[in-house]
N, C-alpha and C positions, 0 to 999 in steps of 0.2 A: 486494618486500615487499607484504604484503597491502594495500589500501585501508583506514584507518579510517570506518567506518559508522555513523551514527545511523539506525535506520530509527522513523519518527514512524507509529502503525498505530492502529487501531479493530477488534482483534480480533472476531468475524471470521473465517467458514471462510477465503477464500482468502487473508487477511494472517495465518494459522498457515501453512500451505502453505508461502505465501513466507516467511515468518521462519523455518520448517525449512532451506529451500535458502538463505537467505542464512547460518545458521550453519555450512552444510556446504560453503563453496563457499569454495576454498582461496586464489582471491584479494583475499576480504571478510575484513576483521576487524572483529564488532560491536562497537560501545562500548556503546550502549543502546534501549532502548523506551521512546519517550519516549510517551503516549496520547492520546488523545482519543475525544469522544465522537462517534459517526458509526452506525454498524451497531448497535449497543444503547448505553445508559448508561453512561459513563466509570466508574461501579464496576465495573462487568463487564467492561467490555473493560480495564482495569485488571487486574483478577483473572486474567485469561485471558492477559495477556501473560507473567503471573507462569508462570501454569499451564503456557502455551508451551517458554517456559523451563526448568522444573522438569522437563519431560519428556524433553528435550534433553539436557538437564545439564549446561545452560550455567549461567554467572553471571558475568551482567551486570547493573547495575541500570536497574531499571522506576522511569519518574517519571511521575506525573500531569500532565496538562496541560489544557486547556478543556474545560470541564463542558457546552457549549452555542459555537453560532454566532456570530458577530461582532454581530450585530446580527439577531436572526430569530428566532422558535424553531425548533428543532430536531426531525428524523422520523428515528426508527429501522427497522429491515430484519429484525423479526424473525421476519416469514413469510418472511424466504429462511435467516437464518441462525439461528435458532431462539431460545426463551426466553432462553436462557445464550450465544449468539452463537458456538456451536461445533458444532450442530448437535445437541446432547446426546451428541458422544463424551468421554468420561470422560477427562480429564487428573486427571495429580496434584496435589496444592496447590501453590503457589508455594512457594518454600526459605525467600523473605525479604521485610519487606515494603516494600510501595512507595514511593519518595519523592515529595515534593510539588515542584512547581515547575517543568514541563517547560523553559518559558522561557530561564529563570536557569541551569538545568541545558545548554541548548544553547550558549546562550553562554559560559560557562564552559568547556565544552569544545572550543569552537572556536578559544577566547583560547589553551587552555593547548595547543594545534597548534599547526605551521606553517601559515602562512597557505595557502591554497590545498592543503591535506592531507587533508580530511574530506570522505566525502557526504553525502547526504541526501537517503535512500529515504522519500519520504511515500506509504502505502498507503491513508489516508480523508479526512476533507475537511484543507482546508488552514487550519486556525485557529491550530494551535500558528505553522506560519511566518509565516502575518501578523502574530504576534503578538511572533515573534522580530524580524522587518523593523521592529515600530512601537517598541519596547523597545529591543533591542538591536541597529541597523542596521550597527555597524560592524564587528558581530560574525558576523549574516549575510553580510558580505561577503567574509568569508574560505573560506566554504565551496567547495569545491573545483567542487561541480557539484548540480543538484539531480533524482532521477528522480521524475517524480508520478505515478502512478495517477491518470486522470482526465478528463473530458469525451467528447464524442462530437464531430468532426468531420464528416463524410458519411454517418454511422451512424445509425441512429435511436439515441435516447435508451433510457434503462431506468426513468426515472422519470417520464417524458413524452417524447411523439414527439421532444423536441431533448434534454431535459438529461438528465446519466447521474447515479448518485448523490453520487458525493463533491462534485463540485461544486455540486449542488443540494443539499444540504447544508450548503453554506455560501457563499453564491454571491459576497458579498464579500472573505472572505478566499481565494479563488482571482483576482478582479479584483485584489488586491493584488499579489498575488506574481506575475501574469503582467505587471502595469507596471511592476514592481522591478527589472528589468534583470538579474534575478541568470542565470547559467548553467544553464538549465531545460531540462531535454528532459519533453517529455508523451506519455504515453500513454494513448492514448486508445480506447474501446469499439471501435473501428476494426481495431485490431489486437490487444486481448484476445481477444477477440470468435473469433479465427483460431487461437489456442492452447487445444489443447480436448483433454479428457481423455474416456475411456472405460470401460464398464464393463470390459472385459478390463485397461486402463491399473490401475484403480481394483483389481481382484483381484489381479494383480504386485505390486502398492504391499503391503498387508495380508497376502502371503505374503512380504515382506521381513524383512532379516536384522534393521532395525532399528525402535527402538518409533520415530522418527521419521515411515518410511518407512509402518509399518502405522498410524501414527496419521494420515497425509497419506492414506491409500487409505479411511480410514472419513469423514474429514470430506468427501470429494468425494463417496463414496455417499450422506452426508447433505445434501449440495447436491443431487444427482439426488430425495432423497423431497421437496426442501423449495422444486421448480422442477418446468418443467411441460417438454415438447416435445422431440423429438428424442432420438436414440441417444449427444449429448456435452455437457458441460457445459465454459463457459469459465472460463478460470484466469487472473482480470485480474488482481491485486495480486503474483504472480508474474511477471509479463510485466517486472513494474521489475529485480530480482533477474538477471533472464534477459540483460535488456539491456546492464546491468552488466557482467554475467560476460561477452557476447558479442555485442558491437553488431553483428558483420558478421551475423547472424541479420537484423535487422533491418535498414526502408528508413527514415531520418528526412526529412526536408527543411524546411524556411521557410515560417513562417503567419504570417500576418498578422493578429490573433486580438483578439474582446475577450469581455467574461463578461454575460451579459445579469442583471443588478442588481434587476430589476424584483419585482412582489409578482405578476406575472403565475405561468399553469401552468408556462412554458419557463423558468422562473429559473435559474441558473446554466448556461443553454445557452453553448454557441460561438458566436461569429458572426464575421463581417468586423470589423475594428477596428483600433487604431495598435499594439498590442503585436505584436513580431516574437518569435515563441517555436520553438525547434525541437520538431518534433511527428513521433513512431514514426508512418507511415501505414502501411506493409508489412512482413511477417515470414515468414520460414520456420515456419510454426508448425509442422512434423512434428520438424523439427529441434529447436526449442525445446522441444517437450515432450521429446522424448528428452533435452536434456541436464538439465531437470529431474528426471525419471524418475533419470536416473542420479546425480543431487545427493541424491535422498533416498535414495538405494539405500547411498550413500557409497561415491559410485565418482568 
């Protein structure tokens, strides 16, 4: 039977991407999009999860969740992912609208599971789960596993030489959920980083059979005008999705890890620390895009 899925996202070129391939992919069943604010404004990435959706033609519902950071203000990505956090490619409207309360919404659906039943793909920062662990912890604990997009380990950083975005983004609600013991595997800039798409990748996608597949080949063109360097672009928030589907793709192993807290530049970096987290350090990445490629192809 398929896995039941919450994926928690900040729409977002590559958390549309991966929400494509997590609806196509026959061993996931989404339950919902729960949001937060990370890569633009929780109204937009809000909007865009709808939009996501509505393209798909799926329905599931969209719930809002933290409008801002645990404790910090909050910086958005809109020189990579554009004014509307989709790059300016055109979705449809959303079918329906959003509900309020990602929280109460998670919980409630982990209650009304078997205990250990559900995942939980987070693609942006980690504020809704801290917020599930501090609210509803006994709720969190039945979650079956959790995949995160997030941090750089031996990688340099995307938002300063150590911290990558989602984390620095919220840098204590990812100290939360890495000392919460919960069943976490991380992925981190390390091995996104190694999954990389092409312009020839990106022309396949946009000559497909589906609006999925042509809508995943314009939003990675629109990462390529809206990033600098190099002949590929990485596909991190897909990397959770991929893992899912196919961990022998990837190499995980045992860190030893904490979230640096501080008001310093490296806020939400990695470092040495007491939390034992399993963390993706290597991947097949030729392997992994192909079987994305072929998840949005709907093969």
């Amino acid at each position: 039977m398929p896995t039941p899925v919450i994926i928690d996202t900040d729409p977002g070129i590559d958390d549309a991407v991966a929400i494509f391939c997590a609806l196509a992919a026959p061993s996931l069943r989404v339950l919902g999009l729960t949001t937060v604010a990370g890569n633009i404004g929780l109204e937009t990435t809000t909007a865009n999860a709808g939009r996501i959706l509505s393209l798909a033609g799926v329905d599931v519902p969209v719930i809002r969740g933290a409008a801002g950071p645990l404790a910090r203000a909050g910086f958005a990505a809109t020189d990579v992912h554009g004014n509307d956090g989709l790059g300016g490619v055109a979705m449809p409207d959303p079918v329906a609208a959003p509900r309020d309360g990602a929280v109460d919404w998670m919980a409630d659906t982990l209650t009304s599971h078997p205990e250990g039943a559900v995942d939980l793909f987070t693609l942006g920062p980690l504020t809704n789960l801290a917020g599930l662990l501090e609210r509803r912890p006994e709720a969190a604990r039945r979650l079956r596993r959790v995949i995160a997009m997030g941090g750089a380990v031996d990688e340099r950083g995307n938002v300063s030489p150590r911290a990558e975005f989602n984390f620095a983004a919220d840098p204590e609600a990812a100290e939360r959920v890495l000392a919460a013991g919960l069943p976490l595997t991380l992925i981190p800039l390390d091995v996104t980083r190694r999954v990389r798409a092409r312009p020839a990748d990106t022309a396949a996608l946009r000559a497909g059979p589906r609006p999925e597949a042509r809508a995943a080949g314009a939003l990675i063109d629109a990462y390529f005008l809206t990033t600098r360097g190099g002949d590929s672009r990485p596909l991190h928030d897909p990397c959770v999705v991929l893992l899912a589907e196919a961990p022998q793709l990837f190499r995980c192993e045992t860190r030893l890890l904490d979230v640096d807290t501080s008001d310093g530049p490296d806020a939400g970096a990695l470092g040495p620390g007491p939390h034992q987290v399993t963390v993706a350090m290597g991947v097949d990445g030729a392997a992994a895009l192909d079987l994305l490629m072929r998840r949005l192809m709907g093969q």
